[in-house]
C-alpha positions in Angstrom: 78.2 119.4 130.6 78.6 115.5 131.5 81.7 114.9 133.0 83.8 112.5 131.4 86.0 109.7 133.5 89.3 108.1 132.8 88.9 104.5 132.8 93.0 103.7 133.5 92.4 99.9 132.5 90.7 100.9 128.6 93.3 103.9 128.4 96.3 101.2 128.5 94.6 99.3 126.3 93.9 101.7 123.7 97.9 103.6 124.2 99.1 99.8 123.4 97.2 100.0 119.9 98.2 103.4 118.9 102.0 102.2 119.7 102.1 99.3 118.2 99.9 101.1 115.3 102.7 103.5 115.0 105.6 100.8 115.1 104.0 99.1 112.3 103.5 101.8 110.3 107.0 103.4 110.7 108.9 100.4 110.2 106.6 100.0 106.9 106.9 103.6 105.8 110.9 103.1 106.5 111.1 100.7 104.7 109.2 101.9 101.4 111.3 105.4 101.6 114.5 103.4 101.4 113.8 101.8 98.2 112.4 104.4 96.3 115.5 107.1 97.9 118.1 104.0 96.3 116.1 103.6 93.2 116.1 107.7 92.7 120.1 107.7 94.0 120.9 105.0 91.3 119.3 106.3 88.1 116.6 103.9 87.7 113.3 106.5 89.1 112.6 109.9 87.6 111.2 112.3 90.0 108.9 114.9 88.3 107.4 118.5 90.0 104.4 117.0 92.1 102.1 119.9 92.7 99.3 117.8 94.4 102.0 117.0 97.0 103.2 120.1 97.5 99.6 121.3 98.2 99.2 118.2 100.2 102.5 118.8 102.4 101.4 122.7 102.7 97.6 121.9 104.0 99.0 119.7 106.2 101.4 121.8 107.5 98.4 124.5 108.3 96.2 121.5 109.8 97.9 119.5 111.8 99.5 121.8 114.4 95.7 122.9 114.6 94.6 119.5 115.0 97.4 119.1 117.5 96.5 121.4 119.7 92.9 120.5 119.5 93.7 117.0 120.3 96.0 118.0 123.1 92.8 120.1 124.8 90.6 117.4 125.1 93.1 114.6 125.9 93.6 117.0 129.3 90.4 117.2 129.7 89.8 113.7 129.6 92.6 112.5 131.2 93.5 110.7 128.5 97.1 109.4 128.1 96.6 107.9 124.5 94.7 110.9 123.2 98.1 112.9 124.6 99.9 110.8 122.5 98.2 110.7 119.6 98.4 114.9 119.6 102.1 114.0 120.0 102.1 112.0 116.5 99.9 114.8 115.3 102.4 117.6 116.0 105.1 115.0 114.8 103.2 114.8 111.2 103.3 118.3 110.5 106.9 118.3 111.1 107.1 115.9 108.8 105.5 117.6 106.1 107.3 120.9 106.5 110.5 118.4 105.5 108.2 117.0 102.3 107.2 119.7 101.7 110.7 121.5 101.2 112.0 118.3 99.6 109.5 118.5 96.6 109.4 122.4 96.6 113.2 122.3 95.7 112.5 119.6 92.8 110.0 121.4 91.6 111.5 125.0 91.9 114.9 124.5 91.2 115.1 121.2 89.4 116.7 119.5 92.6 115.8 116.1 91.6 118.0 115.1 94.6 116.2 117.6 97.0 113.3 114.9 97.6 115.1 111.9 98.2 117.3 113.9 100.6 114.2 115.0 102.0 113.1 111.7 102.8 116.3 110.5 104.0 116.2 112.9 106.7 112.5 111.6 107.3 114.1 108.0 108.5 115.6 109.1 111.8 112.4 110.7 113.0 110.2 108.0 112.2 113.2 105.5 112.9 113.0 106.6 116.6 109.1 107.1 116.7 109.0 103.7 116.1 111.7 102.1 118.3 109.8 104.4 121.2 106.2 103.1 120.0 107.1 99.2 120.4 110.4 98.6 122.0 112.0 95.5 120.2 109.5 95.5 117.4 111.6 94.7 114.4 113.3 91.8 116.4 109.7 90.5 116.6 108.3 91.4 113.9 107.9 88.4 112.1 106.2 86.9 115.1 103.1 89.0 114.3 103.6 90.7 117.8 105.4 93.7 120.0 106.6 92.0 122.9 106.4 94.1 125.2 102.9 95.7 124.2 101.7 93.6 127.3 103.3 94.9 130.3 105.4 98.3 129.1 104.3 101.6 130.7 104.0 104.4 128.4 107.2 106.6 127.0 107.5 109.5 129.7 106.7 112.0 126.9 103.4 110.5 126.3 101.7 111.3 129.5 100.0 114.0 129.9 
């Protein structure tokens, strides 16, 4: 088996993408959960029984620890810092989905219409802070088209491996 080398210099470069990648995303996500959770809350969106979802949420709740895991192995193996954190977000996503996946099980179930929005409001905190961690100051900066402190910011402590 070839033996694989960590390049430090192309590892930084590659952890700055997937955290900026993940503070653009969360702050996006965030901000599309809010306004369909206050549209549900006022009256003005019907939730219906989504059973694509819920088989959705389920499978990816089966997956991704898997996937986790998998990707956990082989950032060890490599050495590889952003591969650690990228089985981070991979173990984060199925813990995601176990909250999506009760949200819409309750609506559907029960008739909870409120179950899903509630679902998603706890949602905001998790990605709220996944994204703050991924690109401190991001949101300040956002509408510079940069994170500013993508440059010269080590990695979170609980991305190394």
């Amino acid at each position: 088996m070839a033996t694989v080398t960590a390049d430090p210099e192309r590892d930084d470069v590659v952890r700055r993408g997937v955290r900026l990648s993940v503070a653009t995303f969360a702050y996006n996500l965030l901000e599309g959960m809010v306004a369909i959770v206050a549209g549900v809350m006022a009256g003005s969106v019907a939730l219906v029984g989504s059973t694509i979802g819920i088989v959705l949420a389920a499978l990816s709740l089966v997956i991704m620890p898997l996937l986790a895991r998998a990707k956990h192995r082989v950032a060890i193996r490599m050495g590889s810092g952003a591969l650690a954190a990228e089985a981070q977000q991979t173990s984060l996503c199925a813990y995601l989905s176990a909250i999506l996946l009760g949200g819409l099980a309750l609506n559907a179930t029960l008739g909870w219409w409120w179950a899903d929005p509630i679902a998603a409001l706890v949602m905001v905190p998790i990605i709220a802070k996944e994204g703050a961690e991924g690109c401190p100051g991001f949101a300040m900066h956002s509408l510079m088209g940069h994170c500013p402190h993508s440059e010269a910011s080590p990695a979170p402590p609980h991305i190394s491996v």
